[in-house]
Structure formats: structure tokens, C-alpha cells
C-alpha angles and dihedrals in degrees: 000000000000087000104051089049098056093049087053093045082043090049102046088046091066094043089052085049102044088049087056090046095055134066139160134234123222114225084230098059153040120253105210109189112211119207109194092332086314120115105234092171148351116209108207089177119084125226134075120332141180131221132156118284121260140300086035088057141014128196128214127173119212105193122249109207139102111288129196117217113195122203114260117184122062099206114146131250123203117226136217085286096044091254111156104221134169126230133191117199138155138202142232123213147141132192112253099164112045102175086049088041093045088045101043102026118021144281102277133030088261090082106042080054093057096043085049105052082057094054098048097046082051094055097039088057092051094045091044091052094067093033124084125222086250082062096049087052095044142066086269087085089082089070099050091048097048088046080050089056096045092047091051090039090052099046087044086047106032123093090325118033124206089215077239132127123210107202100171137024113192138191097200092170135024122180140141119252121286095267102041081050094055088046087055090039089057098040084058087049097054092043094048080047091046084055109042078044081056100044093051094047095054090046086047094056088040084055096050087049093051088052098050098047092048082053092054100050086045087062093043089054095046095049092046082056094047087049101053087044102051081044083057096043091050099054094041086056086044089046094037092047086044085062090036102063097028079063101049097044088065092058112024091171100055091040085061093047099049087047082064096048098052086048089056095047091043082049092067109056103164134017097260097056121116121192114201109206135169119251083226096050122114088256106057089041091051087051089048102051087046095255106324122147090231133018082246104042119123120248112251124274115250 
């Protein structure tokens, strides 16, 4: 029974030993093996490896792959003009030398991330500041972003080298500060209002025009109206007076008589008129001798 119980205990120590002997490698990531603090490999292959159990050796893993660093701070840069703007970039990196990257950065990506957030701002102030706005918004931003790259290339590779590599160096968002931007925002708005006030000014005089125009052919068309009627009127009175008096020159004396007769209807205009006149007077004389001028006068002849 001791025995079989040493074998197991034997049995379940080198297990023990060889587990803490073995560890894998992701393919996304380094392996880097630490021997009393000191790096004594670093495994870039992935798959099973070996290394002496702890506390001999440690093992850490750092990933490989391509990382994306955002800007962070919204602080903002003055331009060739002294305009205060605001930029948004990111950056993309990846860790090709562990051993350089552990000694001169730190010992995970957060690290790097932090040292180069610092190194492109850095840059970005420097580029911006001999740049205008009208080149951030240009094509000309090719060109700042790809200066940017070269200045942070240059700090991660120079005497002492991050082990890092930067591929892309993006502006995602340029604006001016929040209150340059409202007093833009403003300036757009009074000149949209000085417009629409012009456009409807000037609507306003085309439709005054338009009024009085149609006004004015309104006049034309009504005196024109008046013309030709008065022109009609006329000639019915000429033609009416023509009969008129073609009829009454055949008969002067009953010309004379209806005359009468219309003075005396048009003499009482309403039903309540009396008229007072001598027995004696023209009128009455004219009415007895049947419409002659005078109570002697000799009938017409026919």
C-alpha cells in the first residue's frame, strides 16, 4: 500500500513539474521567458514550449498583432494663423522587437500606448503649427499626416529603439474650439437670414411691380371702356335727336304739343306735387286749341 502510494505521489509530482515546464504560445501573441528579471528567450512561434519551472523561470506574453491607439486628450493646437482647432487622430502599431520593447517601454502594450500618445501629439503640434486651417481641410492633409508619421518613426527608432512599428497615422476630425465654432456657427446663420431678407425683398418689390402693372392695365381697360361707351352713347343720342327731329318737322305743331306733354309729366315728379296755373296761361291755351302755338294759328299743312 506504501508503495503504491509512493509511485502515485511520484507520479502526480512530475506531472506537477512537467505542467510547470510546458506552455503554449498563442499565435497571437510572444512568449518572452524571464530568468531572475533577465529575458533568456523570447519564443515568436506559437505551439507548445519548455522552459525550466519557477521560480527558475517565468513566462509573460506581450501580443503581436496590429493595435490601434485613439487619441485621448482634446486639448487644443494653434495653427500658422493662431487659430486654436481641435483634431482627433489615431494610430496604428504593433510590437516587432520584444526584448528592445520590454528594455526601453515597458513590459505590456499598455505602456507603449501611453509613450506614444505622447509622441504623436507631440508631432501633430509641431506639423499643425506650420500648417493653415485651409491645409487641414485639403489635400494638403496627406502630407501632415504622413510628416506626423516620419517625426514619431524617427523618436520609436532613433538611439534608443521601442522594438515598436507605427504603419498609419490618421486625422479623423478637424474643427475649431467650441467657441470659435458658435461664432462660426452664428456668422452662417446671419448670412442665411441677410439672404432669405433679400430674397424676400426682392419678392416683395417684383410683387409691387406686378400690382401695379396689373393696376395700370386695369385703368387702361376701363378707360378704353368708358371711351368706346361714351363713343356709343354719343352716336345713339346723334341718331335718336336725327329721328327726333325728322319726326317733329313733319308735324311742328304736335311736336310742340308732345313737348308739352312731356313738360307736364316731368313736372310731376312724384304723387303728392300740385302745380297752380292760370286759365289764361300759354299752356292751358296750347292744350285748348289741340296743340297749336297760338288759339288763331292755322292747322299744318299736310
Amino acid at each position: 500500500m506504501n508503495r503504491v502510494g509512493f509511485i502515485a505521489s511520484t507520479v502526480l509530482l512530475a506531472l506537477a513539474l512537467l505542467n510547470s515546464m510546458l506552455f503554449v504560445v498563442d499565435q497571437r501573441q510572444f512568449g518572452i521567458i524571464y530568468a531572475f528579471g533577465q529575458i533568456k528567450e523570447v519564443v515568436t512561434e506559437p505551439g507548445l514550449s519548455f522552459k525550466l519551472p519557477a521560480p527558475l523561470q517565468n513566462v509573460s506574453y506581450i501580443d503581436k498583432r496590429l493595435l490601434t491607439l485613439d487619441s485621448a486628450e482634446t486639448e487644443p493646437m494653434l495653427t500658422a494663423e493662431k487659430q486654436r482647432v481641435v483634431i482627433d487622430w489615431y494610430v496604428r502599431w504593433r510590437i516587432t522587437e520584444p526584448q528592445e520593447y520590454i528594455r526601453n517601454v515597458g513590459l505590456d502594450e499598455k505602456a507603449g500606448a501611453n509613450q506614444l500618445n505622447r509622441v504623436v501629439r507631440n508631432a501633430f503640434q509641431e506639423e499643425i503649427n506650420k500648417r493653415t486651417v485651409k491645409d487641414l481641410l485639403s489635400l494638403k492633409r496627406e502630407a501632415l499626416m504622413a510628416d506626423v508619421k516620419r517625426e514619431v518613426l524617427e523618436v520609436v527608432k532613433g538611439a534608443k529603439p521601442w522594438g515598436v512599428d507605427v504603419v498609419d497615422v490618421r486625422i479623423t476630425r478637424a474643427d475649431y474650439v467650441e467657441a470659435i465654432t458658435e461664432s462660426v456657427y452664428r456668422r452662417m446663420e446671419a448670412e442665411r437670414k441677410r439672404v432669405a431678407n433679400e430674397l424676400r425683398s426682392t419678392g416683395s418689390a417684383e410683387g409691387e411691380k406686378i400690382r401695379a402693372d396689373a393696376d395700370r392695365q386695369r385703368e387702361i381697360t376701363i378707360a378704353n371702356a368708358y371711351r368706346e361707351a361714351q363713343k356709343v352713347k354719343g352716336d345713339g343720342d346723334a341718331q335718336a335727336a336725327r329721328i327726333y327731329a325728322e319726326a317733329f318737322g313733319r308735324d311742328p305743331q304736335f311736336a310742340n304739343f308732345y313737348r308739352n306733354l312731356d313738360a307736364l309729366k316731368s313736372s310731376f315728379a312724384k304723387k303728392g306735387d300740385v302745380m297752380v296755373l292760370d286759365s289764361s296761361s300759354e299752356f292751358f291755351r296750347v292744350m285748348r286749341n289741340g296743340g297749336s302755338g297760338s288759339a288763331g294759328a292755322a292747322p299744318a299743312k299736310k
